[in-house]
C-alpha positions as CSV (number, residue, x, y, z in Angstrom):
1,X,-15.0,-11.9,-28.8
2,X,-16.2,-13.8,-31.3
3,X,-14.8,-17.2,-32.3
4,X,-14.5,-15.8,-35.6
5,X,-12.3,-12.9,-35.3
6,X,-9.6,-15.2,-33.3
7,X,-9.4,-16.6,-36.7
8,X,-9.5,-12.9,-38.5
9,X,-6.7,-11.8,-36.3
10,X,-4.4,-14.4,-37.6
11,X,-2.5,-15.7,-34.2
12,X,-0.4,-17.3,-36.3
13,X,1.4,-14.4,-37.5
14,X,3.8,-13.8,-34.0
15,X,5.6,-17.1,-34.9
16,X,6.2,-16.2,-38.7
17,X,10.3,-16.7,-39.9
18,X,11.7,-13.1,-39.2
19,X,11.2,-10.9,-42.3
20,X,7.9,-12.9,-43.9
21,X,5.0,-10.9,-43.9
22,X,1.5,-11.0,-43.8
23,X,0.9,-10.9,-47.3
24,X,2.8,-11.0,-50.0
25,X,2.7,-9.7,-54.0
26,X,1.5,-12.1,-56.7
27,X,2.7,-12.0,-59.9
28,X,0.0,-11.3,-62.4
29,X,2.1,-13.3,-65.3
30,X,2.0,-16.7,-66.6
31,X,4.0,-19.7,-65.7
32,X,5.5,-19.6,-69.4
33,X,6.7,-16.0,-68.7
34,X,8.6,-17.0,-65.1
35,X,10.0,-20.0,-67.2
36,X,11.1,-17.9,-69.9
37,X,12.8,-15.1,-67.2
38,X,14.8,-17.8,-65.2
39,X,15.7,-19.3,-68.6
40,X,17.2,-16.4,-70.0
41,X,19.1,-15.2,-66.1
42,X,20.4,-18.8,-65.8
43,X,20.8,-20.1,-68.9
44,X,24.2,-21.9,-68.9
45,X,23.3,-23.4,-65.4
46,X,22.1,-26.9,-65.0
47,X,18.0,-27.1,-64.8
48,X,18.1,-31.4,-64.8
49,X,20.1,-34.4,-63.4
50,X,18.7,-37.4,-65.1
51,X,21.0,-40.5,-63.7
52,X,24.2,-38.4,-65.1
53,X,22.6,-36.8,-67.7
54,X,22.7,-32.5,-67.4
55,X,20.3,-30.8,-69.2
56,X,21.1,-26.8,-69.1
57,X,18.0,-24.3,-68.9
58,X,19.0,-23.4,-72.1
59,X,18.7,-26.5,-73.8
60,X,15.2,-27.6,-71.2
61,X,13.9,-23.9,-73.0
62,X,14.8,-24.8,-76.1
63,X,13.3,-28.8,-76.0
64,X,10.1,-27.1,-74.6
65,X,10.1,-24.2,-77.6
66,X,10.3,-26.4,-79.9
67,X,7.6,-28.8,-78.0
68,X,5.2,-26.1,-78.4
69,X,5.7,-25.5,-81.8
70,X,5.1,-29.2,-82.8
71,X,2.0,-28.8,-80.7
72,X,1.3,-25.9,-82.3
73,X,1.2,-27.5,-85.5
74,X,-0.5,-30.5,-84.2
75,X,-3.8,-28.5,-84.3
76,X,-3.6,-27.6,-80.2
77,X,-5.4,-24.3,-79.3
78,X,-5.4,-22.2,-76.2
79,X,-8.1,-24.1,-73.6
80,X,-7.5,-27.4,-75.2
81,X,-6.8,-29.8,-72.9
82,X,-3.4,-32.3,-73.0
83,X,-2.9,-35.2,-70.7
84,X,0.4,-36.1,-69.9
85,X,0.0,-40.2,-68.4
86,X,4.0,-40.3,-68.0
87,X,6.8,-40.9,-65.4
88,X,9.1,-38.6,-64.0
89,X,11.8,-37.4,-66.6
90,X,12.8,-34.8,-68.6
91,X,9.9,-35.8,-71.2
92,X,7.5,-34.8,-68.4
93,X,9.3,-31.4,-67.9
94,X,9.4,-30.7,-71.3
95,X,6.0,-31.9,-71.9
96,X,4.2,-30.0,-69.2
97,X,6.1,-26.4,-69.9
98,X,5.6,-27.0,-73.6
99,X,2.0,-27.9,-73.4
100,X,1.6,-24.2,-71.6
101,X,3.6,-22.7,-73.6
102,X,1.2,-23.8,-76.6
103,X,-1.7,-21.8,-74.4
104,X,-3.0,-26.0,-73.4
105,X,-4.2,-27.3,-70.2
106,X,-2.1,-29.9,-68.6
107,X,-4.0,-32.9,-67.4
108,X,-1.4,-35.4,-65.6
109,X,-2.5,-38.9,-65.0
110,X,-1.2,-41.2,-62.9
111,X,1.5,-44.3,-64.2
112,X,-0.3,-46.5,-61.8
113,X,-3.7,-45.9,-63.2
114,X,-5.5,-48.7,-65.0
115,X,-7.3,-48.3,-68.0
116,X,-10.7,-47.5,-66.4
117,X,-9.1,-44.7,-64.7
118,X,-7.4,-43.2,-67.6
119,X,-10.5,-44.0,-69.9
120,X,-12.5,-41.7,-67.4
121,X,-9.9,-38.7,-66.8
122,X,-9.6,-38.3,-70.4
123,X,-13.4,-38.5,-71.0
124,X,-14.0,-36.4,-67.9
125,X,-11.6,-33.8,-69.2
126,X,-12.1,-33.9,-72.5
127,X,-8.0,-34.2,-73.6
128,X,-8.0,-34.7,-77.1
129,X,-4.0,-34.8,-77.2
130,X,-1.8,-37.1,-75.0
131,X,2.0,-37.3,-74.0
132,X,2.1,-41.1,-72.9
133,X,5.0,-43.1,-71.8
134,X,5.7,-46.5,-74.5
135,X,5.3,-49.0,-71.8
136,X,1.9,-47.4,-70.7
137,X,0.2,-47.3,-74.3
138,X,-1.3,-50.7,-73.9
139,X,-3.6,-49.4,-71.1
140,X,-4.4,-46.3,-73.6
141,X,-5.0,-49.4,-76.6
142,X,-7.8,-50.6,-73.8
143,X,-9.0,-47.5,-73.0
144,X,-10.0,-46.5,-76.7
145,X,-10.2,-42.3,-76.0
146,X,-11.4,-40.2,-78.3
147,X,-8.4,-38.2,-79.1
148,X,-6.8,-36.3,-82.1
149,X,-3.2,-36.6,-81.4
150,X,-0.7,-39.3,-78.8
151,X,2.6,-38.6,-78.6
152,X,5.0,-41.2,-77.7
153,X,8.2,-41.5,-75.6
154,X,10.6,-43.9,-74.3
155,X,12.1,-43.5,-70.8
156,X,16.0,-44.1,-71.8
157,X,15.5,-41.1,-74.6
158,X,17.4,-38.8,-72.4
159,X,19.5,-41.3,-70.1
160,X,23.6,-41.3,-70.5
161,X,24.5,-43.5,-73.3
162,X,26.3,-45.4,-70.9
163,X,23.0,-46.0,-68.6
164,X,20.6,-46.2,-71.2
165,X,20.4,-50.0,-70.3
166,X,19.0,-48.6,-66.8
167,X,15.7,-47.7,-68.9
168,X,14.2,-51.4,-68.4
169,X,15.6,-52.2,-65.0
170,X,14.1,-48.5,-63.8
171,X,10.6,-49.5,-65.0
172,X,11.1,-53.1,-63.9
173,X,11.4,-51.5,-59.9
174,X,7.6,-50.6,-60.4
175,X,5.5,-52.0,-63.3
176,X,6.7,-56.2,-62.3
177,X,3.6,-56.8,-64.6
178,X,5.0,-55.0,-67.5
179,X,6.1,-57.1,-70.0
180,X,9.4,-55.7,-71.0
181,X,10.6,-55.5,-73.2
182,X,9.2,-51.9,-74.1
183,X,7.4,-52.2,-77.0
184,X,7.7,-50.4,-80.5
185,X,5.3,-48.4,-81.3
186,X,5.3,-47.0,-85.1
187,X,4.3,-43.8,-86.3
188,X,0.8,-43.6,-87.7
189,X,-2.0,-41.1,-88.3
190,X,-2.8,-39.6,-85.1
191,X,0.4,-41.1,-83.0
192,X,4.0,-39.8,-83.4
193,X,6.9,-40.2,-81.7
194,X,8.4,-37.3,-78.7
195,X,12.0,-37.3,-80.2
196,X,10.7,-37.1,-83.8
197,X,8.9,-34.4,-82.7
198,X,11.7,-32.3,-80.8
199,X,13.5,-32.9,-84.0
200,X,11.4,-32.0,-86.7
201,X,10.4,-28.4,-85.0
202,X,11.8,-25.1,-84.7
203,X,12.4,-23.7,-81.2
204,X,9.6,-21.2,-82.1
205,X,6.6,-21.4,-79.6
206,X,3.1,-19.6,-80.7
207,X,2.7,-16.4,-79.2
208,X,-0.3,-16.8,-76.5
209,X,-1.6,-13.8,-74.8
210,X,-2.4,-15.2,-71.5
211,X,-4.6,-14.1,-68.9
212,X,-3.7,-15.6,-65.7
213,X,-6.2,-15.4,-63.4
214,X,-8.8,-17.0,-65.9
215,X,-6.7,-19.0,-68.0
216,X,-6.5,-22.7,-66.7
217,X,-2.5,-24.1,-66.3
218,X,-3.8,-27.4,-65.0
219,X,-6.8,-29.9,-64.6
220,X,-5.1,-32.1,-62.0
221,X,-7.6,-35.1,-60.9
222,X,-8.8,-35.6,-56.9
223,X,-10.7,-38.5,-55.3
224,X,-12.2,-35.8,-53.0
225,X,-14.3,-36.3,-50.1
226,X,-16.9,-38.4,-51.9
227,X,-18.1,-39.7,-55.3
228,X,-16.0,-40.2,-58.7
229,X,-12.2,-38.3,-59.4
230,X,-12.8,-34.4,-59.7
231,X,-10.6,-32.4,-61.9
232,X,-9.5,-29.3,-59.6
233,X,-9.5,-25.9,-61.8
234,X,-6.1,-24.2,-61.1
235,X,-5.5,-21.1,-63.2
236,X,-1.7,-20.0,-64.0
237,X,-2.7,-17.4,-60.9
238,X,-3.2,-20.3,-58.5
239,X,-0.4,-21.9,-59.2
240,X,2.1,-19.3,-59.4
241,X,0.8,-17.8,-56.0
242,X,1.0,-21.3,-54.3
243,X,4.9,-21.4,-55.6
244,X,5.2,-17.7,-54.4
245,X,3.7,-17.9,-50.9
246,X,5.8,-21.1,-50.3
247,X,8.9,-19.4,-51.0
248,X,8.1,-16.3,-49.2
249,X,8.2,-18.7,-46.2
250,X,11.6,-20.0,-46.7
251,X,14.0,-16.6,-47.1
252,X,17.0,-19.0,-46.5
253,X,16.3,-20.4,-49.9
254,X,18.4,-18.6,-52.8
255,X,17.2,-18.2,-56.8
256,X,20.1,-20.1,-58.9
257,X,21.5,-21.4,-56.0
258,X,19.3,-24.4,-54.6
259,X,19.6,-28.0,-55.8
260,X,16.8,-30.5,-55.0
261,X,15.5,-33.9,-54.9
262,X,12.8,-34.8,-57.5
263,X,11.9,-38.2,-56.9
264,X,8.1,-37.4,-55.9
265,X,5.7,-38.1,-58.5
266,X,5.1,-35.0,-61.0
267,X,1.3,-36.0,-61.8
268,X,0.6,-35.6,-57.8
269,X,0.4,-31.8,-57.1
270,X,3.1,-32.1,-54.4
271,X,5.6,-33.0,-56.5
272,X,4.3,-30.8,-59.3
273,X,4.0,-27.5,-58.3
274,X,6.4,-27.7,-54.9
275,X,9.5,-29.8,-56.3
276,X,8.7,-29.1,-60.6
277,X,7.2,-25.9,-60.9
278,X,8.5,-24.1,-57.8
279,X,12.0,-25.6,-58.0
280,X,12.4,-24.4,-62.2
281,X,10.8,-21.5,-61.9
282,X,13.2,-20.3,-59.3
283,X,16.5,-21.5,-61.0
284,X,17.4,-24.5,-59.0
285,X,18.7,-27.6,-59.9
286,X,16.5,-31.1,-60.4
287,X,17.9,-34.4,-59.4
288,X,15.3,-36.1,-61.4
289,X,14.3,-39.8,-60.2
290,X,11.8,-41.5,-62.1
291,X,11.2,-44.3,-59.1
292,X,12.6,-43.4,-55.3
293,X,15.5,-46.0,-55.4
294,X,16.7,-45.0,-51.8
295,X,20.3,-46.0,-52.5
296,X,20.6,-43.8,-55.6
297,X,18.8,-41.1,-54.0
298,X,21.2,-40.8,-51.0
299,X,24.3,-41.2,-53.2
300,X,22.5,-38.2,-55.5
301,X,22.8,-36.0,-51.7
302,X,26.5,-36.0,-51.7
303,X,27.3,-35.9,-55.3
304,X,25.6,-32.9,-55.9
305,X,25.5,-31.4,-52.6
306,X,21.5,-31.2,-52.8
307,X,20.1,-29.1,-50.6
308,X,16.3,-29.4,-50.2
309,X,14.6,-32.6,-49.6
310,X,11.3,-33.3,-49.9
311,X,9.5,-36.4,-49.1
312,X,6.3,-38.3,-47.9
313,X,5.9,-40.2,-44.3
314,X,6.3,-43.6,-46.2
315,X,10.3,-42.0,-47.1
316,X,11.1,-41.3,-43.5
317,X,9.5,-44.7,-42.1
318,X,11.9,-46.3,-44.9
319,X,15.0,-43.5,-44.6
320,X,15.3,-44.2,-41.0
321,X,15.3,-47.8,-41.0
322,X,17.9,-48.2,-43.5
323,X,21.7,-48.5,-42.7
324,X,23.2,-46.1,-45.5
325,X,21.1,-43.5,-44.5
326,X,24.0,-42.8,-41.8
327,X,25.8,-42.1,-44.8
328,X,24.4,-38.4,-45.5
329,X,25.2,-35.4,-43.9
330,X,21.6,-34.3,-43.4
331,X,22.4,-31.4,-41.1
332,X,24.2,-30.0,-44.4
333,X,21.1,-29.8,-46.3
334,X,19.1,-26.2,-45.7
335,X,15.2,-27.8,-45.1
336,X,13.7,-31.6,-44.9
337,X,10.4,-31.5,-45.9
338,X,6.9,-33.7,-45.3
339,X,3.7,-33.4,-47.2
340,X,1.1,-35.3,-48.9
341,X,-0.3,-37.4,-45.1
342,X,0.4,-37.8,-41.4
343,X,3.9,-37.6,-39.7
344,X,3.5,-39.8,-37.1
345,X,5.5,-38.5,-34.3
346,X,7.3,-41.5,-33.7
347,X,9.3,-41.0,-37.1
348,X,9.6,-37.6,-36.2
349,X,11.7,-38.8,-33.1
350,X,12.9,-41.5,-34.5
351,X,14.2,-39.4,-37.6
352,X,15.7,-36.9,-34.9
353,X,18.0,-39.4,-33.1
354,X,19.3,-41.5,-36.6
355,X,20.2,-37.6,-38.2
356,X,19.9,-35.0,-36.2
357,X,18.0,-32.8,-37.9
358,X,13.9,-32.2,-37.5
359,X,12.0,-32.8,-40.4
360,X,9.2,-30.1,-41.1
361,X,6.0,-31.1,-42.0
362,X,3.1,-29.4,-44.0
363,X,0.0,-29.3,-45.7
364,X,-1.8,-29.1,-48.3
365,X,-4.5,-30.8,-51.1
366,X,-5.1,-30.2,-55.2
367,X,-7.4,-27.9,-54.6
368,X,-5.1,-25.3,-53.0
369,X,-2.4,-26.0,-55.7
370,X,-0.4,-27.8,-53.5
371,X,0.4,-26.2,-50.1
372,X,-1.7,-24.0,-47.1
373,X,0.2,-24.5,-44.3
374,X,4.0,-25.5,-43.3
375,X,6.0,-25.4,-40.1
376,X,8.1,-22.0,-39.4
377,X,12.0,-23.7,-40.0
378,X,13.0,-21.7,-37.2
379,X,10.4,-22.5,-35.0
380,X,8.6,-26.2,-36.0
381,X,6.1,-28.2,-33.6
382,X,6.2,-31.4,-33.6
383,X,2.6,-33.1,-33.8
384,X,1.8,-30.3,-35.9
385,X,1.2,-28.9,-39.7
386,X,2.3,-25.3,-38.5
387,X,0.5,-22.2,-40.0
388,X,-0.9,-21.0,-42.8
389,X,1.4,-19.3,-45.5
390,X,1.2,-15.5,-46.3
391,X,-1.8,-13.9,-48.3
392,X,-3.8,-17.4,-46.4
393,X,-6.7,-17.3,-44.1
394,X,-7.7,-20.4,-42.5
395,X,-10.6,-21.0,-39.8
396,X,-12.1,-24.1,-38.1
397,X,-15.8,-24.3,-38.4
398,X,-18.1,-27.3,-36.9
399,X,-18.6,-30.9,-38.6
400,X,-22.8,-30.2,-38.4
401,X,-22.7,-26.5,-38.7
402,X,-20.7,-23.7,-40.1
403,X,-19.5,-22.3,-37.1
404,X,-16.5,-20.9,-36.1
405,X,-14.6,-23.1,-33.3
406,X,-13.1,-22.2,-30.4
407,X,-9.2,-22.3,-29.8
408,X,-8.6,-26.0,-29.3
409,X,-12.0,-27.5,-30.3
410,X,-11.9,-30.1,-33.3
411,X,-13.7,-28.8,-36.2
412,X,-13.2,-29.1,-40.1
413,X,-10.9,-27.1,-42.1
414,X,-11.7,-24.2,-44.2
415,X,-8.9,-21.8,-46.9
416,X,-9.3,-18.4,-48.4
417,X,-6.6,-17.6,-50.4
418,X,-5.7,-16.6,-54.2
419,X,-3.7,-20.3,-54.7
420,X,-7.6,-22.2,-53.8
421,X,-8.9,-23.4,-57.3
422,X,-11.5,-22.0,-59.2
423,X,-13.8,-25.0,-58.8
424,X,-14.6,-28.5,-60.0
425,X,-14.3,-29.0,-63.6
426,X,-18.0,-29.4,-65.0
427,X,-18.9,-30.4,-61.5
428,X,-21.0,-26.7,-60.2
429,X,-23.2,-28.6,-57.5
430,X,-20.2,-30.5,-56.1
431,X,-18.2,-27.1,-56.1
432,X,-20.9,-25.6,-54.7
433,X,-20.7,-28.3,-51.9
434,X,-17.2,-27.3,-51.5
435,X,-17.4,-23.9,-51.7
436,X,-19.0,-21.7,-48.6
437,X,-19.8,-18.4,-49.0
438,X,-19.4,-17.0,-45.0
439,X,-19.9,-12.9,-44.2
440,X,-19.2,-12.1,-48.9
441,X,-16.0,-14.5,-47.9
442,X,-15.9,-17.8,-50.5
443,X,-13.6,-20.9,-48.5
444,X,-12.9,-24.0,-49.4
445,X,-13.9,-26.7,-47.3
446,X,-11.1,-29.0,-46.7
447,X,-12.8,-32.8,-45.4
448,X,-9.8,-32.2,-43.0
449,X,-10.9,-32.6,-38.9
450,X,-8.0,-30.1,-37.3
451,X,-7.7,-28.1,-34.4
452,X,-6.0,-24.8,-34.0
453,X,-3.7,-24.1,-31.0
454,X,-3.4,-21.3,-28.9
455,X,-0.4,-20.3,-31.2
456,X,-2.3,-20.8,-34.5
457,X,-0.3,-23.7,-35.2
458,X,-2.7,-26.5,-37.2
459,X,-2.8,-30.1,-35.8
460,X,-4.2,-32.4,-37.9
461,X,-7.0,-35.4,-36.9
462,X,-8.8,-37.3,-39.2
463,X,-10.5,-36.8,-42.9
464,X,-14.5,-36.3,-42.3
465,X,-15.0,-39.3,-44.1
466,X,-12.4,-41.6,-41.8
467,X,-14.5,-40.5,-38.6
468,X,-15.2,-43.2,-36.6
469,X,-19.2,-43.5,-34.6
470,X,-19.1,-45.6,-31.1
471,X,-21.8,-45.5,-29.1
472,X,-22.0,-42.2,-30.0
473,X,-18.5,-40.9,-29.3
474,X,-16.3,-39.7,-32.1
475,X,-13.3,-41.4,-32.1
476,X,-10.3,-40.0,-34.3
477,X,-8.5,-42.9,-36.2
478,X,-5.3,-41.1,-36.3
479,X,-5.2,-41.0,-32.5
480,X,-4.7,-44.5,-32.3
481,X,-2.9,-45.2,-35.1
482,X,-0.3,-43.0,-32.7
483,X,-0.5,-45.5,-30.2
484,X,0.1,-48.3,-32.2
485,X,3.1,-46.8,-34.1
486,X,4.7,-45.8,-30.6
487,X,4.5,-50.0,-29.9
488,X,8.6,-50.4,-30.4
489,X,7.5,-53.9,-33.0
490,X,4.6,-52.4,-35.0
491,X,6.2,-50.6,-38.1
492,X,2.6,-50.1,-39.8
493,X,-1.3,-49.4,-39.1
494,X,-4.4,-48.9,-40.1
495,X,-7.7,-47.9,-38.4
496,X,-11.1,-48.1,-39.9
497,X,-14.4,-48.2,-38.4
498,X,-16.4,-51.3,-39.3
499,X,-20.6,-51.0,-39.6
500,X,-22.3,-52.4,-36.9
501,X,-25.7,-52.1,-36.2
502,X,-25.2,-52.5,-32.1
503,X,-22.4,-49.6,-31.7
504,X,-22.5,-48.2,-34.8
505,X,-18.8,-48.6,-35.7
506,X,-16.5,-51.3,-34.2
507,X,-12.5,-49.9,-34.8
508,X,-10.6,-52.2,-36.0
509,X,-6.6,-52.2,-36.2
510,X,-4.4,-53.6,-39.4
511,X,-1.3,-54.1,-38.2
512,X,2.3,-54.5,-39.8
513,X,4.6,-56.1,-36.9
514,X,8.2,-55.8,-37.2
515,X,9.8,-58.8,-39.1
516,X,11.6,-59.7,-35.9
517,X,8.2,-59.9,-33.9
518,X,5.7,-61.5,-36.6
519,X,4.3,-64.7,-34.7
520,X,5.1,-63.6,-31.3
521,X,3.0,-60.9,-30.4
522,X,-0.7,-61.7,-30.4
523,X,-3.8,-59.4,-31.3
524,X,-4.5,-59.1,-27.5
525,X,-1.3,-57.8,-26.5
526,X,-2.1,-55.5,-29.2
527,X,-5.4,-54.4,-27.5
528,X,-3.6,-54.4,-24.0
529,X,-1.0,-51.7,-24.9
530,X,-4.0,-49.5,-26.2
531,X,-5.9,-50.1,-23.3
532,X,-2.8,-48.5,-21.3
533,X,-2.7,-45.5,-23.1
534,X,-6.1,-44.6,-24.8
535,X,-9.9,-44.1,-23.4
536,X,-11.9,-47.1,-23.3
537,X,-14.1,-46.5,-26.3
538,X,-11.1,-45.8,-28.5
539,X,-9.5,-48.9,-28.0
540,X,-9.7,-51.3,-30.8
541,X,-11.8,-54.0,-30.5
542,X,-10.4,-56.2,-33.5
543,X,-6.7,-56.4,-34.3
544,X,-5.5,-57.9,-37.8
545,X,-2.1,-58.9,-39.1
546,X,-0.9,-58.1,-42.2
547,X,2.3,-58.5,-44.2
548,X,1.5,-55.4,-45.9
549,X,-0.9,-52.5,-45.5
550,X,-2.7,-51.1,-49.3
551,X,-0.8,-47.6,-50.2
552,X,-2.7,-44.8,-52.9
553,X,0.4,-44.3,-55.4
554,X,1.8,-41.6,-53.3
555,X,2.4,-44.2,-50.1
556,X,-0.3,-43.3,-47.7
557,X,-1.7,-45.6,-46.3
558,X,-5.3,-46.2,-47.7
559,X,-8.3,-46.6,-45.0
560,X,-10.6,-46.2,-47.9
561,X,-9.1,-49.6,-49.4
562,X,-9.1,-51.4,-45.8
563,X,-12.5,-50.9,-45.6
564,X,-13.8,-51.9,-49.2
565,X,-11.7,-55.1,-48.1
566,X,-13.1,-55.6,-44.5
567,X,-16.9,-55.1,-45.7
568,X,-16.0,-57.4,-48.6
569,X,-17.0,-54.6,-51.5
């Protein structure tokens, strides 16, 4: 048999949930439409907990009705493009559905972004309209984009009148440099502010005829393998098959009946389309967050009896260090989720004994609209990313050629499926790079090095970009970042290959110790207890300690930043 029919036969499929299929329908509609169907079945039911504030579907439909109608009027046409460069809140929500409800493009940026970065997504793009958060506008100022309209909104708008003093300390958690307090901006040509706007308009959206399996819902921005930020073309198709698939693979999840953290960042395609999108569109409940404040977010657990929890590795590394988590009944809560980097298996154990409960990880990258692959919640393997969702091929072909790998061989990552975007935005020779056409069959290459079990469960190794050369071996960074979390006083690490014109690549280990332990463990114990555990070339030859390790603004931990710092770029 060919390797490649192993991968056509879908092994995976004998360890599906009972009841999930192979495939599943899509529905051909727009995400305006779903909105506008859950609005009108759960109307009187709570869509958004803001720090006590509760904001009903029908008055989240109405804010984004009459969002799109000030857009509308605003000069915005179907195609345009509008960046949202906000935080978490209702603004965002409202912002983002209204914005698609006006036939628009959504563009998020990032809060963390500096000026360069935003200067270049809007050029990149081409947003001539902008939702932008008060405290933020200064980097806009410096930016100087070309654009026709900005909207502005403050981050207490919709708190409790009671909390609205929370609106400075919430942003003080985050942006220490901002000088607070948030400034006044005045209305002017060509800048108006979000409340006025909700105000002034009638809860009368344009009528857009949609098409969506050509009509873009989002331009969301990704570093990608190599080169400058790419904007990754998801149609309302994409998207609304991503959300689909994932909830085909969950049947214990109910429509109007699920409540759920929202604390992950809305302009990262995790907590966009899984938490936002997926969680609205299906009637559930948000307990919005607009910075992960662990306290609040554990007392938000048992107030509202939340029920799905979604988080990063960074989360559980904090969660299960931290003495209230004991508080929360996790084993009450229906699924506890990972995405967006590596589980470490450590917290995976370490998670199991402080709660009880197993955490299930999966995967995913923008240019799938979010998700691939998750672990079965009946059935979930520790160590790895489980299987591919329904209506989802996925294959493992060689790092130097395009062929298909054996069960068990390391080999990169490649998707079929109708949530994989349509292609770089004005980019067709790096979509062409990403895009393989194999037997008529277009995939997307991932950059991910994985390996397929004999079960056709996914186990995760290294980006192509994060391999490491020695002496001609590959070594996996990932594989000794393992080791080095399994050391009961390191709580962080980094590996990075540094050049070296002898070896190639000398691996190098950052490492966090444990407060307890900083000053009494040296960098050759370090190398010791890899030397115990890991194959000679694989054992790092230089050991660092750090206080802290970089993080990209959704908490991984970023090798790409280690090694601009190491080679002194």
């Amino acid at each position: 048999m060919e390797y490649r029919e192993i991968y056509g036969k879908k092994p995976w499929l004998r360890f599906y949930p009972k009841g999930v299929p192979e495939t599943i329908p899509i529905p051909e509609k727009s995400i305006p439409e779903l909105f506008d169907e859950i609005t009108k079945k759960y109307g009187n039911k709570t869509a958004l907990v803001f720090y006590g504030r509760k904001i009903s579907f029908k008055e989240l439909e109405e804010q984004v009705n009459r969002f799109a109608h000030a857009l509308e009027d605003l000069g915005v046409k179907k195609g345009d493009r509008i960046a949202l460069y906000l935080l978490n809140s209702p603004q965002y929500v409202i912002s983002y559905f209204g914005a698609l409800k006006a036939g628009a493009t959504v563009t998020p940026i990032s809060p963390v972004y500096t000026s360069i970065e935003v200067k270049y997504q809007l050029e990149d793009s081409e947003a001539r309209y902008m939702v932008c958060q008060d405290i933020l506008y200064e980097n806009v100022e410096k930016a100087k984009p070309n654009l026709k309209e900005l909207i502005v909104t403050n981050i207490g708008e919709y708190l409790p009148p009671l909390k609205k003093f929370l609106g400075k300390s919430l942003i003080g958690k985050i942006w220490r440099k901002v000088d607070l307090p948030t400034p006044k901006i005045e209305e002017t040509s060509g800048i108006h502010q979000f409340q006025n706007l909700i105000k002034r308009y009638s809860p009368k959206p344009p009528e857009i005829l949609f098409n969506p399996k050509e009509d873009l819902a989002a331009l969301p921005y990704t570093g990608g393998t190599t080169g400058s930020p790419k904007g990754a073309m998801l149609t309302h198709f994409n998207m609304i098959a991503c959300s689909t698939q994932t909830q085909s693979f969950w049947p214990f999840l109910e429509e109007g009946k699920e409540t759920i953290l929202a604390f992950l960042p809305f302009y990262h395609i995790y907590g966009q389309v899984v938490v936002m999108l997926n969680g609205l569109i299906q009637g559930s409940t948000l307990l919005l967050f607009t910075t992960p404040d662990l306290e609040e977010i554990l007392e938000a657990i048992e107030t509202y009896k939340a029920s799905m929890f979604f988080g990063v590795p960074t989360m559980y590394e904090y969660l299960k260090e931290y003495d209230k988590t004991d508080h929360v009944n996790w084993k009450r809560l229906k699924g506890i989720v990972c995405g967006a980097d590596t589980l470490h298996e450590s917290t995976v154990k370490d998670w199991e004994r402080k709660t009880g409960t197993r955490i299930l990880e999966g995967y995913g990258l923008t240019e799938c609209s979010a998700v691939s692959h998750t672990n079965p919640f009946d059935r979930p393997k520790v160590g790895s990313f489980g299987l591919p969702l329904p209506n989802i091929s996925a294959a493992v072909i060689g790092v130097e050629k395009d062929d298909f790998m054996p069960i068990g061989e390391i080999g990169e990552l490649i998707l079929h499926g109708p949530n994989i975007m349509q292609g770089y935005w004005k980019k067709p020779e790096e979509t062409k790079n990403q895009m393989i056409e194999i037997e008529g069959k277009i995939w997307l290459r991932t950059g991910d090095l994985v390996k397929m079990d004999e079960e056709g469960y996914f186990h995760f190794y290294d980006r192509k970009k994060d391999l490491i050369k020695y002496k001609g071996y590959s070594v996996f960074a990932k594989e000794i970042e393992e080791v080095l979390y399994s050391h009961p006083k390191v709580k962080a690490a980094g590996v990075i290959g540094v050049p070296d014109p002898k070896v190639g690549q000398v691996i190098k280990a950052i490492v966090v110790l444990q407060a307890e332990a900083r000053g009494k463990i040296s960098e050759e114990e370090i190398i010791q207890y890899c030397e115990g555990k890991l194959a000679h070339y694989k054992v790092p030859k230089i050991v660092e300690f750090r206080g802290e390790l970089p993080k990209t603004d959704v908490g991984k931990i970023s090798r790409r930043e280690l090694r601009e710092e190491t080679e002194g770029i």
